[in-house]
DRENDO-1510 file (C-alpha; in Angstrom, 1 decimal, always signed):
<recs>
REC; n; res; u; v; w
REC; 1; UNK; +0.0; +0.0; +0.0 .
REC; 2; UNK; +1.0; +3.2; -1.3 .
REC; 3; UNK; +0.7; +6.9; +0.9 .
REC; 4; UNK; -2.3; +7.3; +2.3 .
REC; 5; UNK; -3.2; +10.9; +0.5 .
REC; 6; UNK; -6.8; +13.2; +1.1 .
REC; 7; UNK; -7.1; +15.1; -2.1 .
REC; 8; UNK; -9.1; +18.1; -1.6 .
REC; 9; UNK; -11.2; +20.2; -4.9 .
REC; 10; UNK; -13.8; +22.9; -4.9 .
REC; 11; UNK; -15.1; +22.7; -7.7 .
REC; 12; UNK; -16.6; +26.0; -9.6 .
REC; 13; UNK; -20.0; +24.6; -10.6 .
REC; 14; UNK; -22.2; +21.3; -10.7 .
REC; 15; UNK; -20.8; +20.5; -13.9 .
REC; 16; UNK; -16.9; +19.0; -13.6 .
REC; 17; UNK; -15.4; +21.0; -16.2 .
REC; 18; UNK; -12.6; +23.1; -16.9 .
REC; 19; UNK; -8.6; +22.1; -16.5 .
REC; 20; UNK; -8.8; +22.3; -12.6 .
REC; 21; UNK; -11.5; +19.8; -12.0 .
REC; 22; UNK; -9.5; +17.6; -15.0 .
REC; 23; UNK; -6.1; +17.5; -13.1 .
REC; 24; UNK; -7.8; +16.4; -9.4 .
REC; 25; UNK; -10.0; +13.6; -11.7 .
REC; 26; UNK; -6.9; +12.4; -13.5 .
REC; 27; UNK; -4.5; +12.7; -10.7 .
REC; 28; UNK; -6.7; +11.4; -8.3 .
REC; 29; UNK; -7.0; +7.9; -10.6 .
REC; 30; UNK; -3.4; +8.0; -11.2 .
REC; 31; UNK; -2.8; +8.0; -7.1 .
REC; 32; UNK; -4.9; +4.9; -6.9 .
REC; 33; UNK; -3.6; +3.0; -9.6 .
REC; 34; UNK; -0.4; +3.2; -8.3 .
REC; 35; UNK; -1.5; +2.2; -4.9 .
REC; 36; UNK; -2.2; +4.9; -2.7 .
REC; 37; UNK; -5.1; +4.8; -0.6 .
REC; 38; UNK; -7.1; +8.4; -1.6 .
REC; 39; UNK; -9.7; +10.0; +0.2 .
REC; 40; UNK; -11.3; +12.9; -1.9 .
REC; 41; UNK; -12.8; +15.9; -0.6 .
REC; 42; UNK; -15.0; +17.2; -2.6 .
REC; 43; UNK; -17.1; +20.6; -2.8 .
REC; 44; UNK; -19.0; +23.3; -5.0 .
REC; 45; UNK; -19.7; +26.9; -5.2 .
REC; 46; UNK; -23.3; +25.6; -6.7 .
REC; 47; UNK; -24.2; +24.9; -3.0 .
REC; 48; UNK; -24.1; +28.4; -2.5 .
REC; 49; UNK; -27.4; +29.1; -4.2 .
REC; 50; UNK; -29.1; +26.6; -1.5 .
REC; 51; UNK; -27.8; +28.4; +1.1 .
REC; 52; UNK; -29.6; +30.8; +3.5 .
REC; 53; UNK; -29.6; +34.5; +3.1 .
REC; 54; UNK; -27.6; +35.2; +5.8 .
REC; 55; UNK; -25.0; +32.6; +5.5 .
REC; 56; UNK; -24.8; +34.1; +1.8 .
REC; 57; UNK; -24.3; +37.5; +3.0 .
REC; 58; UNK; -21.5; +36.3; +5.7 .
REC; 59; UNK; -19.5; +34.8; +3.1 .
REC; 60; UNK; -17.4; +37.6; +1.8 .
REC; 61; UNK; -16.3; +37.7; +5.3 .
REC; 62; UNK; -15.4; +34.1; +6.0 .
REC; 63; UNK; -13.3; +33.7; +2.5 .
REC; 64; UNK; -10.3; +32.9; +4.5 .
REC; 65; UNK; -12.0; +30.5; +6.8 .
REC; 66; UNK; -15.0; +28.7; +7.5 .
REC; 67; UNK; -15.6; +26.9; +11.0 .
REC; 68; UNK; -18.1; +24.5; +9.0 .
REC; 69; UNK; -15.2; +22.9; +6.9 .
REC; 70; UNK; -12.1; +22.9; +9.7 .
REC; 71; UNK; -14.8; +20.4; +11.5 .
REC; 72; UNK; -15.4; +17.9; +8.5 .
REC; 73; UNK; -11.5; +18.4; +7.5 .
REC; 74; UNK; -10.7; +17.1; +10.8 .
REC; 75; UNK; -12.8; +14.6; +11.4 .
REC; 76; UNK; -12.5; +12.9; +7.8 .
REC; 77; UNK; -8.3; +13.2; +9.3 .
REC; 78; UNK; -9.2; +11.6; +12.6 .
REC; 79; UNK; -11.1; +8.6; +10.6 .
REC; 80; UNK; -9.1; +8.3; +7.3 .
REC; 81; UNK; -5.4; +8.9; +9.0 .
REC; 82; UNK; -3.5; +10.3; +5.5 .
REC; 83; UNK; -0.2; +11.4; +5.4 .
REC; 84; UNK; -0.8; +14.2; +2.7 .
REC; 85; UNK; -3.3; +16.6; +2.0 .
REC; 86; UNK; -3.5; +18.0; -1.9 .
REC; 87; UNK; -5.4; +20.6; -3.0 .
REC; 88; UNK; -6.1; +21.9; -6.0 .
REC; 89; UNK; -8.9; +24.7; -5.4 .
REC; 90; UNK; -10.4; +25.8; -2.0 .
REC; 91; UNK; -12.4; +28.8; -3.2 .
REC; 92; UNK; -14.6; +29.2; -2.0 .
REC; 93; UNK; -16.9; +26.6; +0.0 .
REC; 94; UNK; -13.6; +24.8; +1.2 .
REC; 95; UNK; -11.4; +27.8; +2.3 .
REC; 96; UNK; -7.7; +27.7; +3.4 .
REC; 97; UNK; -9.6; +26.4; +6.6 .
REC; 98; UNK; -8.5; +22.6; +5.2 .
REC; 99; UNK; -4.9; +23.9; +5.3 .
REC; 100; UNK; -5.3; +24.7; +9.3 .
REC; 101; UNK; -7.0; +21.8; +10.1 .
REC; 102; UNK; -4.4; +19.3; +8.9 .
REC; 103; UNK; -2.1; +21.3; +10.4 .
REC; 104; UNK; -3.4; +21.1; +13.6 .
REC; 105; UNK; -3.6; +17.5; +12.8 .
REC; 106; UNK; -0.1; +17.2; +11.8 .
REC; 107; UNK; -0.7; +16.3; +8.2 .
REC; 108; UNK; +1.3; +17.7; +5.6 .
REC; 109; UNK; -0.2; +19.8; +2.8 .
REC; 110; UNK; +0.3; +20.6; -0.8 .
REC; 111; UNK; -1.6; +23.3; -3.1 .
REC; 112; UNK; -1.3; +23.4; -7.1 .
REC; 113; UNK; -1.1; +26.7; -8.2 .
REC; 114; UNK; -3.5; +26.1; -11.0 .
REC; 115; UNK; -3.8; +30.2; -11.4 .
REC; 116; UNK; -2.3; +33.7; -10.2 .
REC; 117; UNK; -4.9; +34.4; -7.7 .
REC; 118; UNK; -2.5; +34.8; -4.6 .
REC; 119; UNK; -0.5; +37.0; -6.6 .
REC; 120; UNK; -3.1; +38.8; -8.1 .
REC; 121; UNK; -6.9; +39.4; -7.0 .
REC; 122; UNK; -7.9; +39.3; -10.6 .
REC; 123; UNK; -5.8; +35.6; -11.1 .
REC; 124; UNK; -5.0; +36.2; -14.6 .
REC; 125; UNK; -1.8; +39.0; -13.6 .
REC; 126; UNK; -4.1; +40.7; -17.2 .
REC; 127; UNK; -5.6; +44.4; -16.9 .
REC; 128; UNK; -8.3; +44.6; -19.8 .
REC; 129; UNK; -6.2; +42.8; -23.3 .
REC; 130; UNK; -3.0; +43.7; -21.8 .
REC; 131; UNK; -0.6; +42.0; -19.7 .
REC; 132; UNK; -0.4; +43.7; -16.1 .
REC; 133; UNK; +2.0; +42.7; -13.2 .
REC; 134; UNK; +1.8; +45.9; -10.8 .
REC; 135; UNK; +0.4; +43.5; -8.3 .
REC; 136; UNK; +3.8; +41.8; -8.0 .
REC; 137; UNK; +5.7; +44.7; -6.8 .
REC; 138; UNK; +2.6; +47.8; -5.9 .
REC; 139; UNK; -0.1; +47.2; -3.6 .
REC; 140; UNK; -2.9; +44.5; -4.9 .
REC; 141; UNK; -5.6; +46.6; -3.4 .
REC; 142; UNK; -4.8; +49.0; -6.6 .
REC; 143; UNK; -7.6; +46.8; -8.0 .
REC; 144; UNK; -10.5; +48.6; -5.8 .
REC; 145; UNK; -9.8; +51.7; -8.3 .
REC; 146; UNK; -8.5; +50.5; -11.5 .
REC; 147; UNK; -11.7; +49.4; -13.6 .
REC; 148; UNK; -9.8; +47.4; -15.8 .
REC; 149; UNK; -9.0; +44.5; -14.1 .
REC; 150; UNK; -13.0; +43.2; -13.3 .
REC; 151; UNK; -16.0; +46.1; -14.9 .
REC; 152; UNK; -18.2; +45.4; -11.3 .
REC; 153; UNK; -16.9; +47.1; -8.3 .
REC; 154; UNK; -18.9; +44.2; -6.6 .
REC; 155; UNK; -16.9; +41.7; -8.2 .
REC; 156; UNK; -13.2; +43.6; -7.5 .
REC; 157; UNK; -13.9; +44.0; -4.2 .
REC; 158; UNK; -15.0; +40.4; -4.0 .
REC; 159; UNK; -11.4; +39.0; -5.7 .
REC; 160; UNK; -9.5; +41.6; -3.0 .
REC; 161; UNK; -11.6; +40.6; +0.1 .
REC; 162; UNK; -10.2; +37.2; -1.4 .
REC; 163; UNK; -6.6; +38.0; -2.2 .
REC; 164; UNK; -6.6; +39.7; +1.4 .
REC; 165; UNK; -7.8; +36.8; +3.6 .
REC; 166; UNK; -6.9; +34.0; +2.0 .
REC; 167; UNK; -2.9; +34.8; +1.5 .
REC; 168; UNK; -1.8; +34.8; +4.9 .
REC; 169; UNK; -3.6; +31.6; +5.6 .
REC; 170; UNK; -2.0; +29.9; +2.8 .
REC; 171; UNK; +1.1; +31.4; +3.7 .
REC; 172; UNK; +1.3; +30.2; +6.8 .
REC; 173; UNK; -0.3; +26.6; +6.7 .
REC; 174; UNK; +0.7; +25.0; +3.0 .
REC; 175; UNK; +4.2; +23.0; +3.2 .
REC; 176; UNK; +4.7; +22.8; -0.4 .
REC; 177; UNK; +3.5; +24.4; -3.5 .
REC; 178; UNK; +3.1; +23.2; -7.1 .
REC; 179; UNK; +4.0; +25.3; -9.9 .
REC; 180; UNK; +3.2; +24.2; -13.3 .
REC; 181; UNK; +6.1; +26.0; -15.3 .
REC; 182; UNK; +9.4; +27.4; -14.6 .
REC; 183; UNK; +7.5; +30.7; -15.6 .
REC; 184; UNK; +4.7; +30.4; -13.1 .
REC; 185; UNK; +7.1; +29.3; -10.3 .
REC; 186; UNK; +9.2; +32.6; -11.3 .
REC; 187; UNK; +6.3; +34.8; -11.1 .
REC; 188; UNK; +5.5; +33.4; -7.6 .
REC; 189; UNK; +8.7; +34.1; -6.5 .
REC; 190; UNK; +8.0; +37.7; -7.5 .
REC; 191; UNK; +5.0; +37.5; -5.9 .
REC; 192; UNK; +6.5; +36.9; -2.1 .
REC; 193; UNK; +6.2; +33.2; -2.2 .
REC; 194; UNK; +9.7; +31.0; -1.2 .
REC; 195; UNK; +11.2; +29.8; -4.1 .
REC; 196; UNK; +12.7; +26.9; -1.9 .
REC; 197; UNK; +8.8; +25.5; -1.0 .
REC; 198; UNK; +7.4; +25.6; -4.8 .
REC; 199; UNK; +7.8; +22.5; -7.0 .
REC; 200; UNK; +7.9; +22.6; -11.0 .
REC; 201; UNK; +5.7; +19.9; -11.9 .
REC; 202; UNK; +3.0; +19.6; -15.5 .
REC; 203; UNK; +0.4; +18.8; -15.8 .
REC; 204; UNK; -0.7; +15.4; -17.8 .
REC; 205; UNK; -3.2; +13.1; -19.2 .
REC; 206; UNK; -3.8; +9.8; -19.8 .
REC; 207; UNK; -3.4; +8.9; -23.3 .
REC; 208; UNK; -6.4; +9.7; -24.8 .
REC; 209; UNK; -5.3; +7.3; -28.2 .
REC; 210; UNK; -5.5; +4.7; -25.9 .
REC; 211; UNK; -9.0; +5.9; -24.7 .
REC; 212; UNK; -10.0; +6.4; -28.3 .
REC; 213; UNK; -9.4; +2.8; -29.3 .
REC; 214; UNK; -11.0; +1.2; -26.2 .
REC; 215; UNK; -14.2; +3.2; -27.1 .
REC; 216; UNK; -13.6; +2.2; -31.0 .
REC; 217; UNK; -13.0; -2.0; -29.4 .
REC; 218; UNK; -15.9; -1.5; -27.4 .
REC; 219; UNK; -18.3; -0.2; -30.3 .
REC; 220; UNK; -16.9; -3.4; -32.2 .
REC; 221; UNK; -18.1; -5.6; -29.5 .
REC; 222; UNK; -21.6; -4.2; -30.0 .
REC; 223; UNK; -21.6; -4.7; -33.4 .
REC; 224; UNK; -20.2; -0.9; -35.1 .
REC; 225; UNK; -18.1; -0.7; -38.1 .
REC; 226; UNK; -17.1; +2.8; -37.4 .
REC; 227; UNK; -13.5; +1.9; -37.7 .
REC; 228; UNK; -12.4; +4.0; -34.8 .
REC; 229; UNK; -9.6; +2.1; -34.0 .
REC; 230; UNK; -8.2; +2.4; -37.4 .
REC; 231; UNK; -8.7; +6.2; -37.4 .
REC; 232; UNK; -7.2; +6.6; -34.1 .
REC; 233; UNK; -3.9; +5.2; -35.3 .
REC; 234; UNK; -4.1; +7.0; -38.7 .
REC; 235; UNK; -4.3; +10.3; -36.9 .
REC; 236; UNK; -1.3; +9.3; -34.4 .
REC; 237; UNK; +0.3; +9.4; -38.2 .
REC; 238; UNK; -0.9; +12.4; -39.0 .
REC; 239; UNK; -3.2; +11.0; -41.6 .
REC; 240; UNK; -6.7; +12.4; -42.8 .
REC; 241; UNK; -6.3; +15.4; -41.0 .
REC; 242; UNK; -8.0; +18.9; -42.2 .
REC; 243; UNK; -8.9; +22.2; -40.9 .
REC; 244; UNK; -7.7; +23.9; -37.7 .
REC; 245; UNK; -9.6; +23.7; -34.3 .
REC; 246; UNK; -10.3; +25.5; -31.4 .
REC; 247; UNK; -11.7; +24.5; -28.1 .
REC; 248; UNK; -12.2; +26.5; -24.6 .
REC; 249; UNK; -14.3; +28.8; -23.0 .
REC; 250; UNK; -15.4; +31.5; -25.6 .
REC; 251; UNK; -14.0; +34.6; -22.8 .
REC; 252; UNK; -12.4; +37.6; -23.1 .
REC; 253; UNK; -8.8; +36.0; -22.1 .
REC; 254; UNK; -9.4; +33.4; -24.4 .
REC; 255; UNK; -8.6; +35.5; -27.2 .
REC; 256; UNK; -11.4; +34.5; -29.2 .
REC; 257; UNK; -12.0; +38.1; -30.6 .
REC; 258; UNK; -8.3; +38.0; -31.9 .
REC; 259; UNK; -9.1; +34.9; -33.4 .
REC; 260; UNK; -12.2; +36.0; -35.9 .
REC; 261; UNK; -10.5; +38.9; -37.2 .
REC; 262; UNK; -7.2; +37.6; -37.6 .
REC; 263; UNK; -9.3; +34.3; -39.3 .
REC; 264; UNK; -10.6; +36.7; -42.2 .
REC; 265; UNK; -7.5; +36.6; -44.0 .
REC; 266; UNK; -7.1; +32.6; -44.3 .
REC; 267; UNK; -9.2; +30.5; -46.7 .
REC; 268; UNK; -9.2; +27.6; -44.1 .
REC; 269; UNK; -11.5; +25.6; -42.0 .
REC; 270; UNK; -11.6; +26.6; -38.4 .
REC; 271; UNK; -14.0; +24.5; -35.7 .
REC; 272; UNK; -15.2; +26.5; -32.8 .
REC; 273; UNK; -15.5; +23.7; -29.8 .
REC; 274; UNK; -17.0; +25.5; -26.7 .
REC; 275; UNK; -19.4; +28.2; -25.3 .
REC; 276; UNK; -19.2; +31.3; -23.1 .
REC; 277; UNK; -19.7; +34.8; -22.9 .
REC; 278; UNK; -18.2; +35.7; -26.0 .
REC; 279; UNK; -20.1; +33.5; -28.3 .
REC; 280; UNK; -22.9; +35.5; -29.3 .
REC; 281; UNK; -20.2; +38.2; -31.0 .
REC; 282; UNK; -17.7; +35.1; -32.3 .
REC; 283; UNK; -20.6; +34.0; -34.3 .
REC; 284; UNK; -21.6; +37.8; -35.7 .
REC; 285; UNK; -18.6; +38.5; -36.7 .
REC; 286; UNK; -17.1; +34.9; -37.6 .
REC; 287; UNK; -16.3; +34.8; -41.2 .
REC; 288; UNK; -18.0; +32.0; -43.9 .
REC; 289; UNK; -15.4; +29.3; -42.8 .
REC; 290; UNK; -15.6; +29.4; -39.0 .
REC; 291; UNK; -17.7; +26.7; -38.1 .
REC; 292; UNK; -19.1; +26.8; -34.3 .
REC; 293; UNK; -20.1; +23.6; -32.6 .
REC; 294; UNK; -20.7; +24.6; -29.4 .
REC; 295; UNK; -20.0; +22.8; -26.1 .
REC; 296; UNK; -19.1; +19.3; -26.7 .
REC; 297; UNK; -17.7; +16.1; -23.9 .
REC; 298; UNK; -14.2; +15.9; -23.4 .
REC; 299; UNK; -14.5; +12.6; -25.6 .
REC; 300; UNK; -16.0; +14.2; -28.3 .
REC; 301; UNK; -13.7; +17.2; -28.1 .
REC; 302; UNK; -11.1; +14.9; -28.3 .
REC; 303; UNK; -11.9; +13.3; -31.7 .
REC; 304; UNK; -12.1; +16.8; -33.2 .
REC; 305; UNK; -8.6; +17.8; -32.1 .
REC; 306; UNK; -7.4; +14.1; -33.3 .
REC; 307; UNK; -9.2; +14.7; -37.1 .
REC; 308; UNK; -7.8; +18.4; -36.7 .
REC; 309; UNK; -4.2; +19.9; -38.8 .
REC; 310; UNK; -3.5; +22.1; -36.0 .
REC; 311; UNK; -5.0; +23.3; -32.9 .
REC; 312; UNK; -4.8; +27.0; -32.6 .
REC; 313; UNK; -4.8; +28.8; -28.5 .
REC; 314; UNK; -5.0; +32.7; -29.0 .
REC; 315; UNK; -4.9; +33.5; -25.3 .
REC; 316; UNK; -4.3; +36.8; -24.4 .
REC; 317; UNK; -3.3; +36.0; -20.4 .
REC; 318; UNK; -0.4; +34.1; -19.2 .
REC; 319; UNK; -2.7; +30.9; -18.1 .
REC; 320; UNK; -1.3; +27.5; -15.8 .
REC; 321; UNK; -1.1; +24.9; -18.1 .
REC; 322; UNK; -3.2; +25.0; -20.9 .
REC; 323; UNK; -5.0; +21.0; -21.2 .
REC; 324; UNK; -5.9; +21.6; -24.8 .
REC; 325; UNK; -2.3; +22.0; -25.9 .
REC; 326; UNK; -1.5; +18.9; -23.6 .
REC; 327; UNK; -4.1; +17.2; -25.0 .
REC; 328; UNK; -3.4; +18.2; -28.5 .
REC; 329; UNK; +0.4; +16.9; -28.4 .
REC; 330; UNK; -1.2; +13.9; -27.0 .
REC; 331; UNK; -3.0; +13.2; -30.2 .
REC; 332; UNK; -0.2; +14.1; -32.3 .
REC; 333; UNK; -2.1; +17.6; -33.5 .
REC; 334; UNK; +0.6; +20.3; -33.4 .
REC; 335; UNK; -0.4; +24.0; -31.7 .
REC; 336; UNK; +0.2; +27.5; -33.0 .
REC; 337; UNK; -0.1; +29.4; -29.6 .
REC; 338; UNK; +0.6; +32.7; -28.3 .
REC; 339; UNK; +3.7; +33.5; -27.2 .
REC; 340; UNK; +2.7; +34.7; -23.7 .
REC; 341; UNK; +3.9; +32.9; -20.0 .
REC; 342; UNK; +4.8; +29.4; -19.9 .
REC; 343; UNK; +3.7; +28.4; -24.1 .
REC; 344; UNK; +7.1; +28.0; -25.3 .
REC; 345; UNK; +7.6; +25.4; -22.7 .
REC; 346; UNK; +4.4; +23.5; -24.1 .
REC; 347; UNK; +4.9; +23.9; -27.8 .
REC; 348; UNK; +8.3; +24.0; -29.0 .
REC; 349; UNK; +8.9; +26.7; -31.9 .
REC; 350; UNK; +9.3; +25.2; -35.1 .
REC; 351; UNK; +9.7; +21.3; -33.1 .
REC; 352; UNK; +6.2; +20.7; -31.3 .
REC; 353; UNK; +4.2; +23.7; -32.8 .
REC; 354; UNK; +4.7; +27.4; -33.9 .
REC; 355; UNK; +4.1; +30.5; -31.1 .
REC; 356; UNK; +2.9; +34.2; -32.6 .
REC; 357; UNK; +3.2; +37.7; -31.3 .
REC; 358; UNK; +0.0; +38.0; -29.0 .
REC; 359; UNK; -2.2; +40.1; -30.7 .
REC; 360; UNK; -0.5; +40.4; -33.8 .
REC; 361; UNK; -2.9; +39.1; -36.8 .
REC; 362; UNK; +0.0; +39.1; -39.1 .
REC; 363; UNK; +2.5; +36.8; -37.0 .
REC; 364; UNK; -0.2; +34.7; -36.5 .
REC; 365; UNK; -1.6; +34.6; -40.4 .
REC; 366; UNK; +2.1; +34.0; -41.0 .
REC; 367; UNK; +2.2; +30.9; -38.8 .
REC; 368; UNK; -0.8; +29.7; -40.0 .
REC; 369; UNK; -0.1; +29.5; -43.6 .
REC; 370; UNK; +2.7; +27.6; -42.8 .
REC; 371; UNK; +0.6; +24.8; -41.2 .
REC; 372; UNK; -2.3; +25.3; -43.8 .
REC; 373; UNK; +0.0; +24.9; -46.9 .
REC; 374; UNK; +2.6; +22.4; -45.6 .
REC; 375; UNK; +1.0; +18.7; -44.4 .
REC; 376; UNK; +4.6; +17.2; -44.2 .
REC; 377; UNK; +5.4; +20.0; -41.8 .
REC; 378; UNK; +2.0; +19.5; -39.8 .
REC; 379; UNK; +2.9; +15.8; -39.4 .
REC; 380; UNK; +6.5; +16.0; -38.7 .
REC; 381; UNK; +5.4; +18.8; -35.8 .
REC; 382; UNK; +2.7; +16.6; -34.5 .
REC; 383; UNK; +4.6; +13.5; -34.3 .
REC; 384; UNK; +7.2; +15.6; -32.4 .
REC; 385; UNK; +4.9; +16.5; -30.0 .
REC; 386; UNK; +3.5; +13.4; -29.7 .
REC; 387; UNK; +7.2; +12.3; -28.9 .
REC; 388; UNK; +7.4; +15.0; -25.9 .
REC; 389; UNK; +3.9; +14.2; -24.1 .
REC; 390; UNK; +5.4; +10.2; -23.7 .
REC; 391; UNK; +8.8; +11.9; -22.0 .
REC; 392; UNK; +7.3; +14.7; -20.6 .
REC; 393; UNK; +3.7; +14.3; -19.7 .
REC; 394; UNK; +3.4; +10.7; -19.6 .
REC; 395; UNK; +1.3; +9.3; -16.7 .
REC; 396; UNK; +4.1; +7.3; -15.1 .
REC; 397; UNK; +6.2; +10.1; -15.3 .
REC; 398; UNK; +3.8; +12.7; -13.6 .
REC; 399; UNK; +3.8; +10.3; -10.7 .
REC; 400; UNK; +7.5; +10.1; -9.9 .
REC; 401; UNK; +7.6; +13.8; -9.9 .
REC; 402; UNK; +4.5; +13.8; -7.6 .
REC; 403; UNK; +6.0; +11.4; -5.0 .
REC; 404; UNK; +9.0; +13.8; -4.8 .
REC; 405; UNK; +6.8; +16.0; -4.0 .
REC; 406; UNK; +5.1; +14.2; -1.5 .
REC; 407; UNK; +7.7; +13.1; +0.1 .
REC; 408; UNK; +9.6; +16.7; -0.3 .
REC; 409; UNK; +6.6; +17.5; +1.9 .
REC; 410; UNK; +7.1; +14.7; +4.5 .
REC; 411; UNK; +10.4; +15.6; +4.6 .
</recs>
């Protein structure tokens, strides 16, 4: 029997989405394949909507700790008996509270910093489209008058209420922190946080080729010819591939405004996988060969990246570490990303992938046209990054680094 590990995840909604709640599902299987016994912890901001009026209006006072949780932390501690405690989002049912409570129980703790948000009340170090870091060396509460970091003054002074009361608890209770780039780590090192307690480790995935042809065997069994199988491996080859593809949250950050003007100029397919606050303009001002499909599973998501040429991630914020690139060098689909915080140690320029200018249409066209008009180059990329998720982001991989961690944290 492996540790004995309580992995902790609040999650943002009912629905398990997003890269956060896809790191505690993955690494939480990959714990208990390799023989640890897990205990999740598991909790969601949609339980805020069920809650009384007064508890709702005491919240933005109790970000930093809630009496509710310390109980259940330590009792699940007192009946489970794990070495480790990992978390990978506490906002904002769970609190830093789970942090005090295995303290007090003398369990060590780890956090992934999936996001800037103890750097930066806004979590995105991004002030409108541009890049801002004046939280790393001037005041965070700048955010209370500088409109451009959130449009409500409700919602900045919700993020610094945040930023203010949560810090310090973190601070003071979290052993060891998980960075998933060199550039993030260097940025929370700017930020105040020990460069001796952070770890470098990425983020990974199970091979979803793998996945693919289970789900292709299994349609076999009941009798479909779709020949899944078959078209997994032709895509590992970079065969029958066309068109370009997109998937995320249609947002602001996302870059998805970027993305349909700088599209105008390129006679190419481009699929749209996702949904979100900008859709409604993406689709006005889409031009004829933008095709949107809305949201779609992580399965079906999948296949579309796998039939794909290139996957295309216009971000206009730094980001963690973005899954659809991850999940795109998985499948052997090459990226043309912005070149903004930890990309270029994601996608390789001209190896893995190509990286633009962020917000330049014509470094991006440029880049583009190289993928749209060479298929050789498209295949020799994507077999490249297929190459450097097995070393690099390979399941078996990701746990070594993790019980280094763990036991980094022991230590």
């Amino acid at each position: 029997m492996g540790l004995r590990v309580l992995v902790a995840h609040n999650f943002y909604g009912d629905r398990a989405a997003g890269g956060e709640a896809t790191v505690f599902e993955q690494e939480t299987k990959l714990l208990r394949l390799n023989g640890c016994d897990v205990t999740t912890l598991e909790r969601s901001n949609s339980e805020i909507t069920r809650w009384p009026v007064w508890k709702k209006c005491a919240l933005p006072f109790h970000l930093g700790n809630s009496r509710e949780v310390y109980r259940q932390v330590v009792e699940l501690i007192k009946e489970k008996r794990p070495e480790i405690l990992h978390a990978h989002n506490y906002k904002y049912v769970l609190t830093p509270s789970i942090f005090k409570a295995a303290k007090d129980c003398g369990v060590k703790t780890v956090l992934t910093l999936h996001n800037y948000r103890l750097i930066c009340p806004g979590g995105q170090l991004r002030r409108g489209n541009e890049i801002c870091e004046e939280c790393l060396r001037r005041s965070p509460s700048r955010i209370l008058w500088r409109r451009g970091c959130a449009s409500k003054m409700s919602t900045r002074i919700l993020q610094s209420l945040l930023y203010f009361e949560t810090k310090k608890n973190v601070l003071e209770n979290v052993d060891v922190f998980v960075a998933l780039t060199d550039f993030s780590k260097r940025k929370f090192v700017e930020g105040g946080f020990p460069s001796e307690r952070i770890w470098v480790k990425p983020n990974f995935i199970f091979d979803p080729l793998e996945q693919i042809g289970e789900n292709a065997s299994r349609n076999r069994r009941k009798g479909s010819n779709d020949g899944g199988l078959r078209r997994a491996q032709e895509s590992k080859n970079g065969a029958n591939r066309t068109g370009a593809v997109f998937v995320g949250r249609l947002s602001a950050e996302k870059g998805v405004r970027f993305l349909m003007e700088a599209w105008r100029g390129l006679d190419f397919p481009l699929t749209i996988v996702g949904d979100g606050p900008e859709e409604a303009a993406a689709r006005k001002n889409a031009p004829s060969n933008v095709r949107f499909v809305g949201g779609k599973t992580r399965d079906e998501a999948l296949k579309l990246v796998q039939n794909a040429q290139f996957l295309v991630f216009p971000s206009i914020c730094y980001e963690g570490f973005p899954m659809s690139i991850l999940e795109a060098s998985a499948l052997g689909t090459p990226a043309l990303a912005s070149k903004l915080g930890g990309r270029n140690e994601m996608t390789l320029e001209g190896e893995t992938g190509f990286l633009f200018e962020s917000g330049n249409i014509e470094d991006f066209r440029n880049a583009a046209r190289r993928l749209i008009n060479d298929s050789n180059l498209c295949r020799r990329l994507g077999e490249n990054a297929r190459r450097r998720y097995e070393n690099f982001y390979s399941p078996q991989k990701n746990f070594e680094t993790l019980m280094e961690i763990y036991r980094a944290a022991l230590d």
